[in-house]
C-alpha positions in Angstrom: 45.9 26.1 -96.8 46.6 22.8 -98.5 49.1 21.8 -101.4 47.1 22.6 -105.5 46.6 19.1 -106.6 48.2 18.7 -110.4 45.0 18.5 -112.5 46.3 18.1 -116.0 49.9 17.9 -117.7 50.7 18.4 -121.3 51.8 15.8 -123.9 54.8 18.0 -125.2 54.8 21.4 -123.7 57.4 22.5 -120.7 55.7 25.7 -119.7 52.0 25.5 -118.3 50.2 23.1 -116.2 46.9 22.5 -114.7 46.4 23.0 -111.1 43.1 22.5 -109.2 42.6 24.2 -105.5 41.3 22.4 -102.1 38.1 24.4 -103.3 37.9 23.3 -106.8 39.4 26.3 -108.3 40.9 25.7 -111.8 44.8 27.3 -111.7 46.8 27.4 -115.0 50.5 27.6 -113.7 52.8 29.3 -116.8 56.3 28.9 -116.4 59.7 29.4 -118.2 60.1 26.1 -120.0 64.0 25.5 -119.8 64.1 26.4 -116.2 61.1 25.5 -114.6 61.0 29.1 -113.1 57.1 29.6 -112.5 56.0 33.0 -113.5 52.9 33.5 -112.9 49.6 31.7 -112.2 46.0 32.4 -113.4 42.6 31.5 -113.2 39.3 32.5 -113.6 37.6 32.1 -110.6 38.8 34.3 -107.8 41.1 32.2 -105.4 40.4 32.3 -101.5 42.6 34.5 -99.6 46.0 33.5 -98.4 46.1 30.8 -101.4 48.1 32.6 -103.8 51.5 31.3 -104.4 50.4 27.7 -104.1 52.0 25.2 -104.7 54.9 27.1 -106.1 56.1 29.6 -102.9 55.3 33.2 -102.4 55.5 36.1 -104.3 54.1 34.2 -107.7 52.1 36.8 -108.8 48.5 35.4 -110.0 46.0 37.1 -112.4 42.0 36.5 -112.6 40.6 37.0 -115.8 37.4 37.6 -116.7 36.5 36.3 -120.6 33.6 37.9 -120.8 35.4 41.1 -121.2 37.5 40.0 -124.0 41.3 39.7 -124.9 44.2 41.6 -126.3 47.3 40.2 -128.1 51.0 41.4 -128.7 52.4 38.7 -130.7 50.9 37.1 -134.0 52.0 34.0 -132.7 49.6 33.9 -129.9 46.6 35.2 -132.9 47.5 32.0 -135.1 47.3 29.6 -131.8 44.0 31.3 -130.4 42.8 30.9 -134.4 44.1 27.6 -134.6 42.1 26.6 -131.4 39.4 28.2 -129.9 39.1 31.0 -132.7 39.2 34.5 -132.2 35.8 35.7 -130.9 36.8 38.3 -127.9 39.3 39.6 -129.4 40.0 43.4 -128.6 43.0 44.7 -129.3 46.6 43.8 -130.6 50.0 45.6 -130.7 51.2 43.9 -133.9 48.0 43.8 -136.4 50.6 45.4 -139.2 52.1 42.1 -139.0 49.3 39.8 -139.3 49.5 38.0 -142.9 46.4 36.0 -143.2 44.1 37.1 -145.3 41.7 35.0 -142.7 42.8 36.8 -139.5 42.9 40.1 -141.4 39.6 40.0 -142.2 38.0 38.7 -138.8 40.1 41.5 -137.5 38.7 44.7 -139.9 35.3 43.3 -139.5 35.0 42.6 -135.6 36.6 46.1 -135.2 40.1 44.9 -133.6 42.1 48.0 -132.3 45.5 49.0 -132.7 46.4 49.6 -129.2 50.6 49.7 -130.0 52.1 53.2 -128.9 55.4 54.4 -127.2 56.7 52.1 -124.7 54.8 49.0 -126.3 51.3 50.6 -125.1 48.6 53.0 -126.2 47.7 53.4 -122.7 44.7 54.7 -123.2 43.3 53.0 -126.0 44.6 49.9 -123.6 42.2 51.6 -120.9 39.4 52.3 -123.2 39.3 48.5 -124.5 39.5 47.1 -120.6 40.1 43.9 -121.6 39.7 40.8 -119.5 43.1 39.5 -119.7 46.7 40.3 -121.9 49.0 38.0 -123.8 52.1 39.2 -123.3 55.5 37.6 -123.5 57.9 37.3 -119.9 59.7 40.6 -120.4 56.8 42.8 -119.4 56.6 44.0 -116.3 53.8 42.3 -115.2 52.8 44.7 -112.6 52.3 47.3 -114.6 49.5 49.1 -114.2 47.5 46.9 -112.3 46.8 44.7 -116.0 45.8 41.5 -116.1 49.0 40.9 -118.2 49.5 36.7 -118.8 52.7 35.7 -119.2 53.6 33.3 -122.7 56.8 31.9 -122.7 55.7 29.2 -126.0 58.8 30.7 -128.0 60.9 28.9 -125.1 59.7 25.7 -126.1 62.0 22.9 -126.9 60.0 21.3 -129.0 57.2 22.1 -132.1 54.8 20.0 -130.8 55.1 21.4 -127.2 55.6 25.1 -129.3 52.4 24.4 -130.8 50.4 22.9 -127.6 50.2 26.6 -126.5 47.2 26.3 -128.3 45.6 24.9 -125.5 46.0 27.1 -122.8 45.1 30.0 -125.2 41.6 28.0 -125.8 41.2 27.8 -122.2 41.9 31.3 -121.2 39.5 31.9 -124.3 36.9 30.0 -122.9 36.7 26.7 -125.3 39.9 24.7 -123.7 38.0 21.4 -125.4 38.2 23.2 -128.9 42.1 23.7 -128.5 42.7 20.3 -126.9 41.2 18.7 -129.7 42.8 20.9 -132.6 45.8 19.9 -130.7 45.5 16.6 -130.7 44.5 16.5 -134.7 48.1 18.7 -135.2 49.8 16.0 -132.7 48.5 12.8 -134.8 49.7 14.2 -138.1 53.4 15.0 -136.6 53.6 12.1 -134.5 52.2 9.8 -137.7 55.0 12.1 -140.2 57.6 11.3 -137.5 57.2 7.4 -137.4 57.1 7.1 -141.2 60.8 7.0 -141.7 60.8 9.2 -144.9 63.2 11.1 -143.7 66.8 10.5 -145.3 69.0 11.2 -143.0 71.0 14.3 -144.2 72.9 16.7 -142.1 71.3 20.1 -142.5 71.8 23.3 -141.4 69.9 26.8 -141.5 70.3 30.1 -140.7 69.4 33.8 -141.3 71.8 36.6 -142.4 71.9 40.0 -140.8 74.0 42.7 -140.0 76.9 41.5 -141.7 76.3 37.9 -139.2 74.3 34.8 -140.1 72.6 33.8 -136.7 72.1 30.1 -136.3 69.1 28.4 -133.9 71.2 26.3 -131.1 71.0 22.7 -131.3 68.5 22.7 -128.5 66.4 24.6 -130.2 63.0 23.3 -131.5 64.0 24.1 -135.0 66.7 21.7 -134.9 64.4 19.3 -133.4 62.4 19.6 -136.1 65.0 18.2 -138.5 65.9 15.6 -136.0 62.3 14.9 -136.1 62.5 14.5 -140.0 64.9 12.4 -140.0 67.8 14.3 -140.3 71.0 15.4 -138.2 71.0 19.1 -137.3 74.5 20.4 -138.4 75.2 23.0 -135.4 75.6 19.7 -132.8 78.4 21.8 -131.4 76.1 23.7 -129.3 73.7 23.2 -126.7 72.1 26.9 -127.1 68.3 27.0 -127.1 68.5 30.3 -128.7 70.3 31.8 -131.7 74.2 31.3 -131.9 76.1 33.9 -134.0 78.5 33.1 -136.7 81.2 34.9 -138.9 81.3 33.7 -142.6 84.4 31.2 -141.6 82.4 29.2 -139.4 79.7 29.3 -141.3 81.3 28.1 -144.2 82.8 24.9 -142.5 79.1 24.1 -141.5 78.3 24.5 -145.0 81.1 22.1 -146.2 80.4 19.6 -143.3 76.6 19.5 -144.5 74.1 17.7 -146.7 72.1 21.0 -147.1 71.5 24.2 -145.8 68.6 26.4 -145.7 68.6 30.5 -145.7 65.0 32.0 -143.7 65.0 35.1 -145.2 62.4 37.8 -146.4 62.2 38.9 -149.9 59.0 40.1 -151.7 60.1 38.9 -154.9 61.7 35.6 -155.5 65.0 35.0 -153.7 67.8 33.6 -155.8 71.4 33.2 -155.5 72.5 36.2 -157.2 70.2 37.7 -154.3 72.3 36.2 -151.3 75.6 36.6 -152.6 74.2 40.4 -153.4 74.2 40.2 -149.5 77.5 39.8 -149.1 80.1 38.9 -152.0 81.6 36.4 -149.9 78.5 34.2 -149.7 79.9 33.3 -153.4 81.8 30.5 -151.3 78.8 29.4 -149.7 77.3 28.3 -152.9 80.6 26.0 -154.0 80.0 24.1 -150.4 77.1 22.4 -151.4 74.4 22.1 -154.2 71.9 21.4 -152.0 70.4 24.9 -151.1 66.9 25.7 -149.6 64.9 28.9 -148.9 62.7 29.4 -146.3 61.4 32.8 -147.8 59.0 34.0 -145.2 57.4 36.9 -147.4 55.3 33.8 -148.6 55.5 31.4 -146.2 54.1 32.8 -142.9 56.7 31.2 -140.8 56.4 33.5 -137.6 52.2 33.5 -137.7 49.9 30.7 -139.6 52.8 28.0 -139.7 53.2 28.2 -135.8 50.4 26.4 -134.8 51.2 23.7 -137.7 54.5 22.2 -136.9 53.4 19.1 -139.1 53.2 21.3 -142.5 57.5 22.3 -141.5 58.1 18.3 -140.9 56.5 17.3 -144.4 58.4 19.9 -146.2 61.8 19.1 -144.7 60.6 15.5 -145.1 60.0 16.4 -149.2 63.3 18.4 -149.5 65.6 15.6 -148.0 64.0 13.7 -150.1 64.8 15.8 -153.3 61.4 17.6 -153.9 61.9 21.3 -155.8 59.4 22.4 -153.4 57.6 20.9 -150.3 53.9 20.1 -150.5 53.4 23.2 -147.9 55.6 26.1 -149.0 57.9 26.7 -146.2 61.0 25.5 -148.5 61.7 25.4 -152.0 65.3 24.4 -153.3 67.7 27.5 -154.4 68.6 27.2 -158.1 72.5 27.8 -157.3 74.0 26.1 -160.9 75.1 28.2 -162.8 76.7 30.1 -159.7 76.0 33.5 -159.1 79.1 35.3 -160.9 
């Protein structure tokens, strides 16, 4: 049995690739993207014995799905790509409907009859068994052997980058069966950021963000698409010290010589209501100092903004707000930030 020949890269993405068999069999390849570590590989076709593993060695386990029979989720980030692409027709089942936010999705969900299939352990097994779905998103950390599932691994979290985070679209269309609808939703999302990215609105200021927790404000690393996404708008990401791609922890004295060192800073936090600065230093009195570092506050407040569902497939909406904030704007043209009114200070 021959080598797969490479049938289609991505533009941004690091975690999937297209693979075509001596046969003619389409493979998607998924893979972790800051390792290369392949995970798994799928297709829809039924390979020829002895060819699984290629080109990526043995024991790659590989999964065959079968769209006619539908598709569960577990993540609403993997509902807002699939809605973003291909749409959500043979859709099943989900694990995390409570969580869905779109009044859109919502509704395609109640009226197709989308189950609730979460339970103990992750799993309603047998609402899972009932449903018999063709294939399973499911993040990395399942155990991908379990009972005999077709469970596809989606590592687009990983992703350096929010275009490559958001070309997850693609493979989702494909798996869906319209890989032409994604690919060209992608390519509409790609044009706007790459056309945002170029126009030098950006002014340069040194930002930081963060979310606070548990008494600890946890920070994404530098290589993490987030900060790419202010590098991306123009700006510096303040937490250069790092090289994490995921979330750094920090005590309140770090954290306030970031603050002092930056331009701005944004809090991503959750609050029904509207979040002020009485409200964060409610969080912790000494957050008081945080507010004498700099003026320039923003709020990602993602009771409004949908910043872990609909604005995951729409990188370009984040890069035109930060683009709007650095350049003064209350408010950016898309919601995701609005500037903290911290004069006078919270007493």
């Amino acid at each position: 049995m021959g080598p797969w020949r490479p049938l289609q890269s991505p533009s941004h993405a690091a975690g999937f690739e297209w693979y075509q068999t001596q046969e003619g069999v389409t493979v998607l390849s998924l893979r972790q993207p800051r390792t290369g570590e392949v995970l798994a590989t799928v297709s829809v076709e039924a390979l020829p014995a002895g060819s699984e593993g290629f080109p990526n060695g043995e024991g790659i386990p590989h999964v065959t799905v079968d769209r006619s029979k539908g598709f569960v989720t577990t993540s609403t980030t993997h509902v807002h790509l699939l809605h973003a692409g291909a749409g959500l027709a043979g859709w099943k089942a989900c694990t995390s409907l409570e969580y869905l936010r779109s009044e859109a999705v919502r509704i395609w969900a109640d009226s197709t009859g989308v189950r609730d299939v979460r339970g103990d352990g992750g799993w309603n097994v047998e609402a899972v068994e009932a449903v018999s779905p063709g294939w399973m998103a499911v993040s990395p950390t399942y155990d991908l052997g379990e009972r005999s599932w077709p469970l596809v691994p989606l590592t687009e979290y990983l992703e350096p980058t929010p275009l490559g985070r958001a070309e997850w679209m693609v493979p989702l269309a494909w798996l869906a069966g319209d890989s032409l609808a994604g690919a060209r939703a992608y390519e509409t999302v790609r044009s706007k950021y790459e056309a945002l990215k170029a126009s030098g609105m950006g002014q340069g200021k040194r930002v930081f963000t963060g979310s606070f927790a548990d008494g600890v404000w946890h920070a994404p690393g530098d290589d993490s698409f987030v900060a790419q996404w202010i590098r991306d708008a123009g700006g510096e990401y303040a937490l250069s010290s790092t090289d994490d791609d995921e979330n750094v922890e920090l005590g309140l004295e770090s954290l306030l010589a970031l603050a002092h060192q930056a331009d701005a800073w944004v809090v991503v936090t959750y609050d029904p209501g509207t979040f002020t600065a009485q409200d964060l230093v409610s969080l912790d009195p000494r957050h008081e100092s945080l507010l004498h570092a700099t003026n320039d506050v923003w709020v990602c407040n993602t009771a409004h903004a949908d910043y872990f569902g609909e604005v995951v497939p729409h990188p370009e909406w984040v890069l035109e707000d930060l683009m709007g904030m650095m350049e003064g704007k209350d408010r950016g043209p898309h919601g995701v930030f609005e500037r903290l009114n911290v004069t006078p200070s919270a007493p």
